[in-house]
N, C-alpha and C positions, 0 to 999 in steps of 0.2 A: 587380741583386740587391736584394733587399726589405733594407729598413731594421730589424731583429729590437731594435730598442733602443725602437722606437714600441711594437712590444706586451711591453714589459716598464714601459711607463706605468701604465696602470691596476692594474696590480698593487702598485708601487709607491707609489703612491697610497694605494692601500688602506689598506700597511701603517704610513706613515706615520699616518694617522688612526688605526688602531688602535695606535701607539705612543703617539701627542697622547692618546688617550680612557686607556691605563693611566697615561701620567705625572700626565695632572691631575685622573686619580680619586683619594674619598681612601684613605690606608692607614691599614689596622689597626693598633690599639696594641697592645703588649706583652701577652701573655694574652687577647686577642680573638679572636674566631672571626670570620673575614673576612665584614663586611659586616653585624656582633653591633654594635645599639646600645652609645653611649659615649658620653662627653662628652669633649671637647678643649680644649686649653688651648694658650695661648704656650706654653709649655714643652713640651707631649706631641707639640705638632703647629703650628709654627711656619709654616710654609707655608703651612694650609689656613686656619691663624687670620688670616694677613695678606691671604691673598685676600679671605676673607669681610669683613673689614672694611674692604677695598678697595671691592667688591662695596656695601656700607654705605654708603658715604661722606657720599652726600646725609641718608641719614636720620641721621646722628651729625654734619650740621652742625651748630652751636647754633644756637637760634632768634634770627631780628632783632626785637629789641624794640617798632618800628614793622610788621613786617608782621604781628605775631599778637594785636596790640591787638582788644581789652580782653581779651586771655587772656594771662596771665602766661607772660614770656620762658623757659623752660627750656634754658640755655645749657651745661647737662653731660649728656652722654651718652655713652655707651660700650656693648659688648658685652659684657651678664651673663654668659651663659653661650650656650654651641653645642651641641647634642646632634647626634650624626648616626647614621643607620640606612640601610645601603648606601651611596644618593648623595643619601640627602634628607636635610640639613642642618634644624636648627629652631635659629634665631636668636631670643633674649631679648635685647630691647634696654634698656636703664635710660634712666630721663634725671628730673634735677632740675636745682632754678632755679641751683645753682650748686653747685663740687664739695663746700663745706663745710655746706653746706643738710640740716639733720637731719631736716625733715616728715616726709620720708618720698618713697621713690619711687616712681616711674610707668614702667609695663612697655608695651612692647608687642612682638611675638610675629608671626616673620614664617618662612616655610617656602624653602629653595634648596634647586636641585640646583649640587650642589659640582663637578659636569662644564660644564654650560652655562649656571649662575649665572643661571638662568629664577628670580624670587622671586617668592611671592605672601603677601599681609598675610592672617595668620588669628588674631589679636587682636589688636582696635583699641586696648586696654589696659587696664591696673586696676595696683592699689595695693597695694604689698608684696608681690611676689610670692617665694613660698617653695617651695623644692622638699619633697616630703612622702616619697613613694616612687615607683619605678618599679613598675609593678602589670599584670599579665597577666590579667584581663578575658575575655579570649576566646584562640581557639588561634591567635592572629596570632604570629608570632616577633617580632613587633615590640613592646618595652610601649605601654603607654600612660605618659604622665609625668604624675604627678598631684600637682598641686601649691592650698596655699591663697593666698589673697586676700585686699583691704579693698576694699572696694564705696567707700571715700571714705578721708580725712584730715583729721586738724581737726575731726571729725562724730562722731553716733554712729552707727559702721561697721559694719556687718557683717559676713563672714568666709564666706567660699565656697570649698568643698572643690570643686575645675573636673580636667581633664586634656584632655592633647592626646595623639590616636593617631596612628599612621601608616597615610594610606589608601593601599593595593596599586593599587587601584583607577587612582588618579590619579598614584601614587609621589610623594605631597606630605603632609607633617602637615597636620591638620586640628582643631578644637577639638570636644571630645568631646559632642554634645549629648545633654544626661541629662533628660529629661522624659519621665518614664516612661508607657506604655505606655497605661496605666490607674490615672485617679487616685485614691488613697486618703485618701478624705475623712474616714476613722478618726481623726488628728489634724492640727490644724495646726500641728505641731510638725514643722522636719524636711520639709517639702513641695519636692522636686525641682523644678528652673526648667531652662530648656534650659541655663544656665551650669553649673550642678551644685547643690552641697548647701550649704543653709546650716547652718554646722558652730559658730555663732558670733556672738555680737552682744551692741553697746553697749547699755546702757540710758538710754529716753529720760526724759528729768529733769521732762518734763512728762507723762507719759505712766502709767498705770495699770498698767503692767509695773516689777515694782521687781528683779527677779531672773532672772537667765538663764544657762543652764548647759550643756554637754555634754560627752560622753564618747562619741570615737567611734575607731575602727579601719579602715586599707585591710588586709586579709587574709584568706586561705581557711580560711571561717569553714565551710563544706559538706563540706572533704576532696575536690574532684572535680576539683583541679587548677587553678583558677581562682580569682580574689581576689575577693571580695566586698568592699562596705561596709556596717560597722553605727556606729548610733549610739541613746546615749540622751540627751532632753532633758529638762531641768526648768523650766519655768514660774511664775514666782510673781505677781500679779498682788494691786494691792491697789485695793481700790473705795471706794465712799463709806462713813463713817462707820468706816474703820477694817478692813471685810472681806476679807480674804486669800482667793483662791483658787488651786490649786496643779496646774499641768496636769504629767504626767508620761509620755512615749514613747520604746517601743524601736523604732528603723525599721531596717531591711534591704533593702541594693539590690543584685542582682546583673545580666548583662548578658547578656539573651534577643538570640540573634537579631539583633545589630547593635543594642540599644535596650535602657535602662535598665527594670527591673521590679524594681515591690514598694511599700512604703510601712511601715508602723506594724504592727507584731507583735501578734498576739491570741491565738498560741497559747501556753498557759501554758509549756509545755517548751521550746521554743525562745525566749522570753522570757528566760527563769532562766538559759539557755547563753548568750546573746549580753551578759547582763548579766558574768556571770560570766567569761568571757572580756576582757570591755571593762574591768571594774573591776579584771584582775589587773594592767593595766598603769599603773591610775592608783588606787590602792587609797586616794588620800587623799581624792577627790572628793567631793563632799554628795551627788553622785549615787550614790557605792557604800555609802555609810552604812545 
């Protein structure tokens, strides 16, 4: 008589994998549509937060002071924040030189799946990193996170408006590259770099730039269901003998086709909107004056 417990192996089998794949997928929080970007916390999601920082561990070692010589030891680190969308996890990692170290910190930005904890690094890092809004771009279900930057510390910094999407493609976040299409040499105010928008900057002390300004917005600025960016800047620049010269741009980017397009506005009607919109939310700027 045949053994009938042999073919009830593979079946079994099976279901225990598909039991192991729903327990240590993650769950939806409270008001989530299963599988709806969210960010997680100790408290929302205790389980998913301890594996991922299990999963971490090596990178939230502290640095050893002798192996990262002449680069200053950064011996605090922890997990900023987790965003997840389905089972791709985007980890924001912090790290400074020590927990009470005011400088300023240092990000770097790595993509998991929260099933089989495959990770892959998708920013090497930057400086002060802020979340700005979640912003829909294109008809992905996924946003985009769009967050600013400092290009340095201790300097005069810069300040770049960047995001990270979620590509379907690879089911891994990715760093959103904006270097639009076709460059608009109308100003060099405002000019896209594959990191994103300069939204922002120090003034240099030695430098013929005395002044620098903007005003800018993520939002659907067209009505067609999709978020744009505008921004206006102001330039002031002083020369020999005292001469002032005063550069002044409204730029507009929205997202053709997997790829940032647009640059610096020239038509007078849509200038007048984009200002006007920009300045009702910052109505005290010298740009809205």
């Amino acid at each position: 008589m045949k053994d009938k417990r042999g073919h009830l192996r593979p079946i079994l089998a099976a279901i225990l994998i598909s039991l192991s794949a729903v327990i240590n997928s993650p769950q939806k929080s409270d008001g989530q549509e299963p599988g709806a970007f969210h960010w997680i916390s100790q408290v929302s999601d205790p389980k998913l937060w301890t594996s991922t920082n299990r999963v971490f561990a090596m990178e939230l070692t502290p640095d050893d002071p002798i192996k990262v010589k002449p680069y200053v030891a950064l011996k605090y680190k922890y997990i900023a924040r987790i965003g997840i969308f389905e089972s791709a996890e985007l980890v924001i990692i912090g790290e400074r030189e020590t927990a009470d170290d005011k400088t300023g910190d240092f990000f770097i930005t790595y993509s998991m799946d929260a099933v089989t904890h495959a990770k892959a690094l998708i920013d090497k890092g930057t400086y002060e990193w802020k979340l700005v809004s979640l912003a829909h771009f294109d008809t992905s279900p996924a946003p985009d996170v769009v967050f600013s930057s400092l290009t340095c510390t201790e300097c005069e910094a810069g300040q770049i408006l960047s995001s990270f999407f979620y590509d379907a493609s690879t089911k891994r976040w990715r760093m959103r590259d904006w270097t639009p299409r076709e460059r608009n040499p109308a100003s060099r105010l405002g000019i896209a770099t594959s990191r994103g928008l300069p939204i922002g900057r120090d003034v240099d002390p030695g430098g013929d730039e005395v002044a620098f300004d903007c005003v800018w917005a993520v939002q659907d600025f067209t009505s067609d269901g999709r978020d744009d960016v505008a921004m206006r800047c102001r330039s002031v620049s002083e020369h020999n003998k005292g001469r002032r010269t005063t550069e002044t741009a409204t730029l507009f980017y929205s997202l053709v086709d997997g790829r940032f397009q647009g640059g610096a506005v020239k038509t007078p009607g849509l200038e007048m909107k984009l200002k006007s919109e920009l300045c009702a939310a910052k109505p005290n700027s010298a740009l809205c004056r």
